[in-house]
C-alpha positions in Angstrom: 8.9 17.3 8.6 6.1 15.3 7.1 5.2 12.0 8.8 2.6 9.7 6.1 0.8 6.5 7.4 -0.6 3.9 5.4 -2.9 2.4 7.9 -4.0 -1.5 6.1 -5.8 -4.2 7.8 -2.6 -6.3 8.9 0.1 -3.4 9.2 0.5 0.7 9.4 3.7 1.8 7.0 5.3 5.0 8.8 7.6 7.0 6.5 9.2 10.6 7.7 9.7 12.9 4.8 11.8 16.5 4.2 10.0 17.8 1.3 9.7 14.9 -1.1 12.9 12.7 0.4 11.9 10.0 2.3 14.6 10.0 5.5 13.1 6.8 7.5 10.6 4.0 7.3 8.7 1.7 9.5 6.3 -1.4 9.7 4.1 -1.6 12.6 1.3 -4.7 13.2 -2.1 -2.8 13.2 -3.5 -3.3 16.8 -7.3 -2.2 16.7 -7.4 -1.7 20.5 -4.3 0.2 20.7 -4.9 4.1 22.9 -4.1 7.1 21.2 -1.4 7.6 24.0 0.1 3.7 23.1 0.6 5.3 19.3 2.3 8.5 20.6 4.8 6.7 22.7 5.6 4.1 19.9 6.2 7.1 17.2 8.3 8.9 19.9 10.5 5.7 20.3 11.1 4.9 17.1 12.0 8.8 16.1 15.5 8.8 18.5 17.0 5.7 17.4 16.8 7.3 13.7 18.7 10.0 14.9 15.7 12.4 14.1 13.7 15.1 16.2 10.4 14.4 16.8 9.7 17.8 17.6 10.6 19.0 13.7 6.9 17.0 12.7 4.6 19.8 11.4 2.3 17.5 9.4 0.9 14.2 9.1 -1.3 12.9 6.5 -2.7 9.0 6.6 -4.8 6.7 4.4 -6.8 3.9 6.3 -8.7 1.0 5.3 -9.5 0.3 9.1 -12.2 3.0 10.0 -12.4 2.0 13.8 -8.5 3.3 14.6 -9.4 7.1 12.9 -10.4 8.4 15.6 -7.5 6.5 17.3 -4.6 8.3 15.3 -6.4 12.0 14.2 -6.5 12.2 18.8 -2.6 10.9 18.4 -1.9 13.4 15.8 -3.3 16.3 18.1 -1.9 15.3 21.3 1.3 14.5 20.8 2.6 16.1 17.5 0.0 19.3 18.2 -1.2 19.1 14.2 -4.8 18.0 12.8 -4.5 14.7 10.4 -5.4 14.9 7.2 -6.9 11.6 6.1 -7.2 11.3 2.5 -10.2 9.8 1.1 -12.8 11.0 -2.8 -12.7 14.5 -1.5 -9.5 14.8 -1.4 -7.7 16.7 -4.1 -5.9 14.3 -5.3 -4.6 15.2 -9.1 -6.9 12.5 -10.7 -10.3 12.7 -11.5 -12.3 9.2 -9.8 -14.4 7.4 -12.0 -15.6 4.6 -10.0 -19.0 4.2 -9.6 -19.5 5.5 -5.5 -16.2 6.7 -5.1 -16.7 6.2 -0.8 -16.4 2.7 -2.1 -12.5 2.9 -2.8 -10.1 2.3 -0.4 -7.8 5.4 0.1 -4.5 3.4 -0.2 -5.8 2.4 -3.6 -6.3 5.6 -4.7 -2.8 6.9 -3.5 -1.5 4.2 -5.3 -3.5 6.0 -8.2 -1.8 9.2 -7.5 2.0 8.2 -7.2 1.3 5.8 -10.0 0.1 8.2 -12.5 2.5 11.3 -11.1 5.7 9.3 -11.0 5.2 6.9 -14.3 2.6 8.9 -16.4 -0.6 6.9 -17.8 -1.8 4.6 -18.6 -0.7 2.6 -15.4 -1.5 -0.2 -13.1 -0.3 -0.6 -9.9 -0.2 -4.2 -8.5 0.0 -4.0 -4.1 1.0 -7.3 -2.6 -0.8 -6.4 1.1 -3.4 -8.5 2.8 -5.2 -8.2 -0.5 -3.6 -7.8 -4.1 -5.3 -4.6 -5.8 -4.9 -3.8 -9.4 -5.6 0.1 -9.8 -5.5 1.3 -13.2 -5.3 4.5 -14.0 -6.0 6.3 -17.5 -3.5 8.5 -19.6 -5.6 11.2 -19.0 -5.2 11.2 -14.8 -8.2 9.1 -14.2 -8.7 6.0 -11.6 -10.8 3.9 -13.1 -11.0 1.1 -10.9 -9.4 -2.0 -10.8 -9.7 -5.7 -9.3 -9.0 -7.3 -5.5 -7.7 -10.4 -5.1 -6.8 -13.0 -2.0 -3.8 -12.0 -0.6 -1.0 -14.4 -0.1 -1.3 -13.9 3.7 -5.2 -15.3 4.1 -4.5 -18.0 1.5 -1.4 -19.0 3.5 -3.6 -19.5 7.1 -6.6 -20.7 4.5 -4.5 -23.5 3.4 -3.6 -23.9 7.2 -6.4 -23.4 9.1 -9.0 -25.2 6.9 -7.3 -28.2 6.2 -6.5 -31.0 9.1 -3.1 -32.2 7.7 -0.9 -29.1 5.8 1.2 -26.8 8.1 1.8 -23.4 8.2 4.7 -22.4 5.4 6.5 -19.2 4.6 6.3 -17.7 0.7 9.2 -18.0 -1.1 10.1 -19.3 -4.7 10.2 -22.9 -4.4 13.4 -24.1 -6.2 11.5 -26.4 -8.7 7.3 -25.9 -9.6 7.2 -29.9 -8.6 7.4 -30.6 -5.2 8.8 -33.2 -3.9 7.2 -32.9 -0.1 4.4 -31.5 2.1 5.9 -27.6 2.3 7.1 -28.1 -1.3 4.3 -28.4 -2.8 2.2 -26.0 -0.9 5.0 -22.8 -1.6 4.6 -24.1 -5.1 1.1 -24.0 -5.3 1.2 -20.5 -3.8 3.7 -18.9 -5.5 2.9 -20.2 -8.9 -0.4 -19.8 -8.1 0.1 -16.0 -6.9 1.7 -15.4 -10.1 -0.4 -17.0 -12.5 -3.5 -15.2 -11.2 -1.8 -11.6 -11.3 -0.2 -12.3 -14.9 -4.0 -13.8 -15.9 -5.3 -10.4 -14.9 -3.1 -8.3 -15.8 -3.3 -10.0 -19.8 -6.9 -8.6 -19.6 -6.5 -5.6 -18.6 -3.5 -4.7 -20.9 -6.0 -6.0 -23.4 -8.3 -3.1 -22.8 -5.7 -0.5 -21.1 -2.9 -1.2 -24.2 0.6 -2.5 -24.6 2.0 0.9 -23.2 0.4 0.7 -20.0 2.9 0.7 -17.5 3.1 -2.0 -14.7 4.3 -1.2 -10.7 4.5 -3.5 -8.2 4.5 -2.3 -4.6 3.7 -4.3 -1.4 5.5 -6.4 1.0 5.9 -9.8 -2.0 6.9 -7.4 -4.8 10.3 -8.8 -5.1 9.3 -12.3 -5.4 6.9 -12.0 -7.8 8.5 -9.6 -10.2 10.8 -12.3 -10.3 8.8 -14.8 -11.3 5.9 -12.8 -13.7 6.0 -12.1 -16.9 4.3 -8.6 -17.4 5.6 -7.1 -13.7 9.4 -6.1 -13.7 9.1 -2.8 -11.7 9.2 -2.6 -8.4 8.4 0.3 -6.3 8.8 -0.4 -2.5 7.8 3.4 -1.1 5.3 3.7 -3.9 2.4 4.0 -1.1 4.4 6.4 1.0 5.6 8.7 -1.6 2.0 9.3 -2.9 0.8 10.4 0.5 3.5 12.5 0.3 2.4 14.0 -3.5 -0.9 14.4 -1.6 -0.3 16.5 0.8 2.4 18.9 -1.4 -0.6 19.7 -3.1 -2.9 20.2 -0.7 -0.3 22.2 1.2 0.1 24.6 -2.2 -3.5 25.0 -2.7 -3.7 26.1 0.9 -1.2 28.8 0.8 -1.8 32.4 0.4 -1.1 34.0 -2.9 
C-alpha cells in the first residue's frame, strides 16, 4: 500500500492507494510544530476507522511547499512505517521535461499537477488548484511544464477583507444567489466569488490565446466545484487530481528501480 501526501501551506491531503486505486482520503490542518511522533499517531488513528491495516504501507511519497516539516515527516516515514520518503521535487523523474527558468523555483505540487495533468488528459493542458493560492500550470502537448501563474487564494483574500478593514466580517464562500447584494455578507461573497471567477476566466483567455483552443482545462482544489459552476472556460473537475499524480510518480520511479 502506497500512502501520498500533499503537504501545502494551510493543509496536508493524505490518500492511501492499491496500485493506482485510491481506497481512502484525508484533510489534515498543517501544524508546523507538530513531532514526528504526533504525525505517526495521527496516521495510525485515522488508518483503523477505514477499516485498513496500517502495517500493509510499504511506500510513501510527498510533495511539500513547507520546507521546515521535511525533516518532520521523512523521521515519520522511518519510524513508524519503517520506509525512506521520497519527496518529489526537479530531479525527480517525473515524465515531463521542466522548462521553467530555475526549476528549484517550482513548487512540487505544481509540478504533480503537471504530471497527472498531462498523463491523465494529454497536452496541451492547464491545471487550475483552488488551495491557499490558485496556480495555473500549463503544460505543452509534447510533456513539457512550462510554467504557469499564482494568484491570491480565496482563503487570504477572505481574512484580507476581514482583517484589514474595521467594519466587514468574516464570510464563508459560496455563490451568492444574485451578483447584487443587498447586505454587508452579500456583497462581500459577491465580490469574491465573481471576483474569483473573473480573474481565473481573465487568465485563462490569455493563456488559451497562446496554448490554443484545444488545451484542456482541470480544476482541482478545495473551491473547484463552485467555480466550475460559475466560469466559463473551467467545466472539469478533478478532486484527487493532486493525489493521483503522486501516485503516477512513484509507479514510475518504482519501475525504473526494479531489476531487469
Amino acid at each position: 500500500m502506497l500512502l501520498a501526501l500533499d503537504a501545502g501551506n494551510s493543509n496536508i491531503t493524505i490518500g492511501a492507494f492499491e496500485g493506482r486505486q485510491l481506497v481512502c482520503q484525508w484533510r489534515l490542518r498543517t501544524v508546523h510544530d507538530q513531532t514526528a511522533d504526533e504525525w505517526g499517531i495521527l496516521l495510525h488513528n485515522l488508518f483503523s476507522p477505514a477499516g485498513l491495516d496500517i502495517g500493509r504501507v510499504d511506500g510513501m511519497i510527498i510533495s511539500s511547499v513547507v520546507p521546515p516539516i521535511n525533516s518532520t515527516l521523512a523521521f515519520m516515514a522511518e519510524r513508524y512505517f519503517h520506509t525512506k520518503a521520497m519527496f518529489v521535487g526537479p530531479r525527480t523523474d517525473l515524465g515531463i521535461a521542466i522548462k521553467y527558468d530555475n526549476p528549484y523555483e517550482v513548487g512540487a505540487d505544481r509540478l504533480v499537477n503537471g504530471v497527472a495533468g498531462f498523463y491523465k488528459y494529454g497536452g496541451p493542458c492547464v491545471v487550475v488548484d483552488l488551495g491557499t493560492t490558485i496556480n495555473f500550470d500549463v503544460i505543452s502537448k509534447d510533456a513539457e511544464y512550462l510554467g504557469g501563474a499564482i494568484a491570491v487564494g480565496i482563503g487570504i483574500a477572505i481574512d484580507a477583507l476581514f482583517s484589514k478593514t474595521a467594519r466587514l466580517p468574516l464570510v464563508d464562500f459560496r455563490p451568492p444567489k444574485n451578483v447584487i447584494g443587498t447586505n454587508t455578507v452579500a456583497s462581500m461573497q459577491s465580490g469574491l466569488y465573481y471576483g474569483a471567477i473573473g480573474m481565473i476566466d481573465g487568465i485563462l483567455e490569455r493563456i488559451l490565446e497562446k496554448m490554443g483552443p484545444d488545451t484542456m482545462l482541470v480544476a482541482t482544489g478545495g473551491q473547484a466545484h463552485m467555480i466550475v459552476t460559475g466560469s466559463r472556460y473551467l467545466k472539469t473537475v478533478d478532486e484527487h487530481l493532486t493525489l493521483e499524480g503522486l501516485a503516477m510518480i512513484w509507479e514510475r520511479n518504482l519501475a525504473a528501480r526494479a531489476p531487469r
